[in-house]
C-alpha positions as CSV (number, residue, x, y, z in Angstrom):
1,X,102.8,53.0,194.8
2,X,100.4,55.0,196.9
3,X,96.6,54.1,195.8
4,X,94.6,56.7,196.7
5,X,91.2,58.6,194.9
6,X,89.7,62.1,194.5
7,X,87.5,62.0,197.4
8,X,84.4,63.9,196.1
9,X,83.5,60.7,193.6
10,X,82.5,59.6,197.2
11,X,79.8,62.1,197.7
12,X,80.0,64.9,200.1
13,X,79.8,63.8,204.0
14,X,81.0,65.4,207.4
15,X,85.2,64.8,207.4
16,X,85.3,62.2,210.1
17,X,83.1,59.9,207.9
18,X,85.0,60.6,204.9
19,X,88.1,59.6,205.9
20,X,86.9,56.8,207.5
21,X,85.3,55.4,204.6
22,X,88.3,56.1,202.6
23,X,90.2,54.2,204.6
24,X,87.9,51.2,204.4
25,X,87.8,51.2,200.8
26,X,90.6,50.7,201.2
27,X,92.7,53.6,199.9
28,X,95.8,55.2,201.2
29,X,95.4,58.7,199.8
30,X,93.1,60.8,198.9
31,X,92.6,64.6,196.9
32,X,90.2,67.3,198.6
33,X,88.6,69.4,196.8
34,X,87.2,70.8,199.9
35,X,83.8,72.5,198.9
36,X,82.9,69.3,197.2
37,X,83.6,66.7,199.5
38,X,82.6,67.7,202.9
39,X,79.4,68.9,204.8
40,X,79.3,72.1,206.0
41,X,81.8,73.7,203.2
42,X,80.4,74.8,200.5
43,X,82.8,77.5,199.4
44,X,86.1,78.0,199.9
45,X,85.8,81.6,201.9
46,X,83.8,79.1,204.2
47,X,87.3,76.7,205.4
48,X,88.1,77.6,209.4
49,X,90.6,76.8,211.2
50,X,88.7,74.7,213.0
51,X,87.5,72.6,210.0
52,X,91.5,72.1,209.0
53,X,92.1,70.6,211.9
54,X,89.6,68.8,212.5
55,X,90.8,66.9,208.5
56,X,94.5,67.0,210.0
57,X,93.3,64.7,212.8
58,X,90.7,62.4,211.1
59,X,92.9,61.8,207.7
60,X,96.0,60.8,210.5
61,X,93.5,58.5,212.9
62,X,92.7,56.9,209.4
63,X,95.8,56.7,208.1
64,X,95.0,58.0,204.8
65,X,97.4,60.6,203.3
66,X,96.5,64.0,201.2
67,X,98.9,64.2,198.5
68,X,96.8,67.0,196.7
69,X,94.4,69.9,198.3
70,X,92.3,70.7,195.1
71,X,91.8,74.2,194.1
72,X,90.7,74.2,190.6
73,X,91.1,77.7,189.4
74,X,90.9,79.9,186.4
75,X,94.4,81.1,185.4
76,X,94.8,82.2,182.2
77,X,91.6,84.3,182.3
78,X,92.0,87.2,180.5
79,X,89.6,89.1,182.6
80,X,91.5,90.9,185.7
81,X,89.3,90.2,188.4
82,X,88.7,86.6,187.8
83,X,92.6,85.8,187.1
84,X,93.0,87.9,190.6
85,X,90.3,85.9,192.6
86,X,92.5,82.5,191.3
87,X,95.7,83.9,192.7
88,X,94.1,85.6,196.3
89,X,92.3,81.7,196.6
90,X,95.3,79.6,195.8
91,X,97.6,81.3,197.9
92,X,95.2,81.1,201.1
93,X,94.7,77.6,199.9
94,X,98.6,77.0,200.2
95,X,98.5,78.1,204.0
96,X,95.5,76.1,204.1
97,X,97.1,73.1,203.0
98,X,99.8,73.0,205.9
99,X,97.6,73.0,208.6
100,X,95.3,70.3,207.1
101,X,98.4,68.2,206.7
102,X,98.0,68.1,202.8
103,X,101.1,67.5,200.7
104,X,101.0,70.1,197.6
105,X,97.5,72.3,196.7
106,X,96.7,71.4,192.7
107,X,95.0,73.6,190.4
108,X,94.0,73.4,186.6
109,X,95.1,76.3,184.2
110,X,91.5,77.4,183.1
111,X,88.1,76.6,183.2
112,X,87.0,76.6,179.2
113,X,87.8,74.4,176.4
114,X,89.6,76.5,174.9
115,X,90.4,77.5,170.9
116,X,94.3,77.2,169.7
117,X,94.2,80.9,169.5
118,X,92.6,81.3,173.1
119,X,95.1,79.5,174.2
120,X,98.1,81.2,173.0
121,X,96.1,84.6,174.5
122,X,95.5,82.9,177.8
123,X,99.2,81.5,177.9
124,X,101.0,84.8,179.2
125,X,98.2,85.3,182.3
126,X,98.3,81.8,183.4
127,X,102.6,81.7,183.5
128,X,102.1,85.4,185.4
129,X,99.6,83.4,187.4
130,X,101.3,80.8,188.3
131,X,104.9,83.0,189.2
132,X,102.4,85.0,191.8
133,X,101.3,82.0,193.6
134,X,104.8,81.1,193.3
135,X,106.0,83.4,195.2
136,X,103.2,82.6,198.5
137,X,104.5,79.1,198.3
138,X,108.2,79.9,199.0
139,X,107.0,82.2,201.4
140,X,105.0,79.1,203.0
141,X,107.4,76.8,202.2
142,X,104.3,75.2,200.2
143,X,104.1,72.7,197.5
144,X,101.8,73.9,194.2
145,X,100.9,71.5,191.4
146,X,100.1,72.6,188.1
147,X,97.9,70.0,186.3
148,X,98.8,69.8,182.1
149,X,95.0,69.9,179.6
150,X,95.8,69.7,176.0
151,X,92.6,72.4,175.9
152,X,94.0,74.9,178.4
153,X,97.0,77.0,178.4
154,X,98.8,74.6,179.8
155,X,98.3,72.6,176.6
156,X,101.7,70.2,175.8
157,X,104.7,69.6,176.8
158,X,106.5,72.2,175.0
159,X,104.3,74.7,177.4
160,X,105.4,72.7,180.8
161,X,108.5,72.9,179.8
162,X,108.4,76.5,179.3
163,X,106.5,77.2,182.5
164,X,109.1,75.4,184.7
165,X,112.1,76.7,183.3
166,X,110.6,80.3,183.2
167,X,109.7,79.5,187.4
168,X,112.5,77.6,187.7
169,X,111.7,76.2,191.3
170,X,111.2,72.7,190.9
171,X,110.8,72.0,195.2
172,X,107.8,74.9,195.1
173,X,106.3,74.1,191.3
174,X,105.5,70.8,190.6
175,X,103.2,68.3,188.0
176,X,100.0,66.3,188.4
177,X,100.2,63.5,185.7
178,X,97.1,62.7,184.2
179,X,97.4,60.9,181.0
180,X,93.3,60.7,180.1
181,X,93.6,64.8,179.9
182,X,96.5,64.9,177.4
183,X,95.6,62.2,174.8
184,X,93.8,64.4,172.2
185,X,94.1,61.5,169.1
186,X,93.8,58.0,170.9
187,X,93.4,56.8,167.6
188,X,96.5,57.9,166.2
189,X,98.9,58.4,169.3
190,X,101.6,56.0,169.5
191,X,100.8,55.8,173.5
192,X,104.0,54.3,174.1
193,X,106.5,56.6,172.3
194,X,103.5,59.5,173.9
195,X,103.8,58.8,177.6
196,X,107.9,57.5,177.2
197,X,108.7,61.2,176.1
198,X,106.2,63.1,178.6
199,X,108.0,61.1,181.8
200,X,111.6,61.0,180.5
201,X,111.1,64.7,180.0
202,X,109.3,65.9,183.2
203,X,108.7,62.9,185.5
204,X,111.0,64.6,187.8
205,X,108.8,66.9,188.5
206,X,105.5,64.8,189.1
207,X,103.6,65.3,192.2
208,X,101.0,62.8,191.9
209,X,99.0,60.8,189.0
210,X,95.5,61.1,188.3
211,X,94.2,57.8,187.2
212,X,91.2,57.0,184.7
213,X,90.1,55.4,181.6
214,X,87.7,56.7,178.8
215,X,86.6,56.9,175.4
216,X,84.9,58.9,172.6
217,X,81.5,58.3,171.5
218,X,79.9,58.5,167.6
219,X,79.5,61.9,168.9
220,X,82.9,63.1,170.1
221,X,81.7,62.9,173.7
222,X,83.8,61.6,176.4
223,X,82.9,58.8,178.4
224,X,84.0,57.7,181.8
225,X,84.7,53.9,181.7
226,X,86.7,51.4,184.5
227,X,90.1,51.4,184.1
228,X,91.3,49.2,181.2
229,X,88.1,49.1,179.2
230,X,89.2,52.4,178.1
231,X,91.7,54.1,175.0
232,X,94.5,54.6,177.7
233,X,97.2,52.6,177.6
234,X,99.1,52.2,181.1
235,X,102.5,50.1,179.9
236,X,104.9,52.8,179.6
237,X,103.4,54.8,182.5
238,X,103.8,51.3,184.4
239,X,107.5,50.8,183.6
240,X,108.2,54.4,184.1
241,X,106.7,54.2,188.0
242,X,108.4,50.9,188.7
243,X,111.7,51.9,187.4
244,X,111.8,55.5,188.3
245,X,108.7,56.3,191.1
246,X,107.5,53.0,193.1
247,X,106.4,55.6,195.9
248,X,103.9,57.8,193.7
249,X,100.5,58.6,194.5
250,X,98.3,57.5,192.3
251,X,94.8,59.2,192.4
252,X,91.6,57.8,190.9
253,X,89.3,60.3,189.2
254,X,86.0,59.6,187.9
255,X,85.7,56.6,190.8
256,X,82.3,54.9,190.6
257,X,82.2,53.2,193.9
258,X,79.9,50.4,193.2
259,X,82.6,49.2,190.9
260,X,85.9,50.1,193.2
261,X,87.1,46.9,193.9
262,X,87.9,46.4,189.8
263,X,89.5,49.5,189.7
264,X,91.7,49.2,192.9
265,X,93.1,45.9,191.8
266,X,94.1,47.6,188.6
267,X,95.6,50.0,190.3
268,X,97.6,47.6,192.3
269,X,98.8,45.9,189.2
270,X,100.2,49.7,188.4
């Protein structure tokens, strides 16, 4: 496995000091989001040429690999102009991402918690969403990665299912794994039996793993917590990755860096 972290848990800083503090913390990849992570971008209409290169030659000198150019964007949005703003960004995103050097560009399927019915409203725009940006990623010969929320769209795995059948272009559309944003029950989820069926039935198709822990308060809040103090249970993902994936990327979110050296050993252990 390829240990790596979203790079914005680090703080924003100019890109040569990123990387190389990435690679002292010792990490091998990294996701950049890159209006949150580095100086001097602060939106994406803001990314030059100049500052892509200047990644593509600090994250090579520092030998750590970008697996995933986030692009967090609003799908499903019923409203026109906002879904249309989603598309125009991800696609310049996906040219983007090959002269930065950057593996795949991921993207959530909305920004809202969203109601059962919401969902089912939002579900046709996102899939007409997603086919458009598609279509700029063939074009590119780009990688895009759709990232599964049991409160978006995107909601289970009957929906991912649907989505990349009805693409049906598994070397342009592919999966971020992140396990913390599809246990809705941790109290009633048989994790193992949960995370067996989600990777039998679309591991093939997984891009990258997010990685982090967590748990409910009195409240229903979630809380952020190091990995293994949390609800998520990591055996089957484990087996899956060792049996099936031992080259994956797997992506910290939620990092607090006074307490990396924990987190990367359990990782490791991954």
């Amino acid at each position: 496995m390829k240990i790596g972290v979203r790079a914005h848990d680090y703080g924003k800083m100019e890109i040569e000091k990123m990387a190389e503090t990435l690679h002292r913390e010792g990490y091998e990849a990294a996701q950049l989001a890159l209006p949150k992570v580095f100086t001097g971008i602060d939106r994406y209409e803001d990314i030059t040429g100049k500052h892509l290169e200047r990644i593509r030659k600090a994250f090579e000198e520092w030998k750590v690999e970008i697996p995933v150019f986030g692009c967090y964007m609003d799908l499903g949005n019923p409203d026109a102009e906002v879904r249309d703003y989603a598309v125009k960004t991800l696609k310049k995103c996906l040219a983007y991402s090959k002269e930065a050097g950057a593996k795949a560009v991921g993207t959530e399927t909305a920004y809202p918690h969203l109601s059962r019915e919401e969902k089912a409203k939002w579900y046709p725009y996102m899939l007409d969403s997603i086919k458009r940006v598609v279509e700029e990623a063939v074009r590119l010969d780009a990688v895009l990665v759709i990232e599964p929320v049991y409160w978006h769209p995107l909601e289970n795995l009957e929906a991912v299912t649907d989505v990349l059948e009805k693409v049906g272009d598994r070397e342009h559309l592919r999966l971020i794994f992140d396990a913390s944003n599809l246990l809705q029950y941790p109290d009633t989820t048989d994790q193992n039996a949960y995370w067996s069926e989600w990777l039998h039935t679309i591991g093939e198709y997984v891009e990258a793993m997010h990685i982090k822990d967590f748990y409910f308060d009195e409240n229903g809040r979630y809380c952020p917590v190091l990995l293994g103090k949390g609800v998520i249970q990591y055996e089957a993902v484990s087996k899956w990755l060792h049996a099936n994936r031992p080259d994956m990327y797997l992506l910290r979110e939620e990092m607090n860096p006074a307490a990396a050296g924990e987190d990367l050993d359990f990782m490791r252990k991954l």
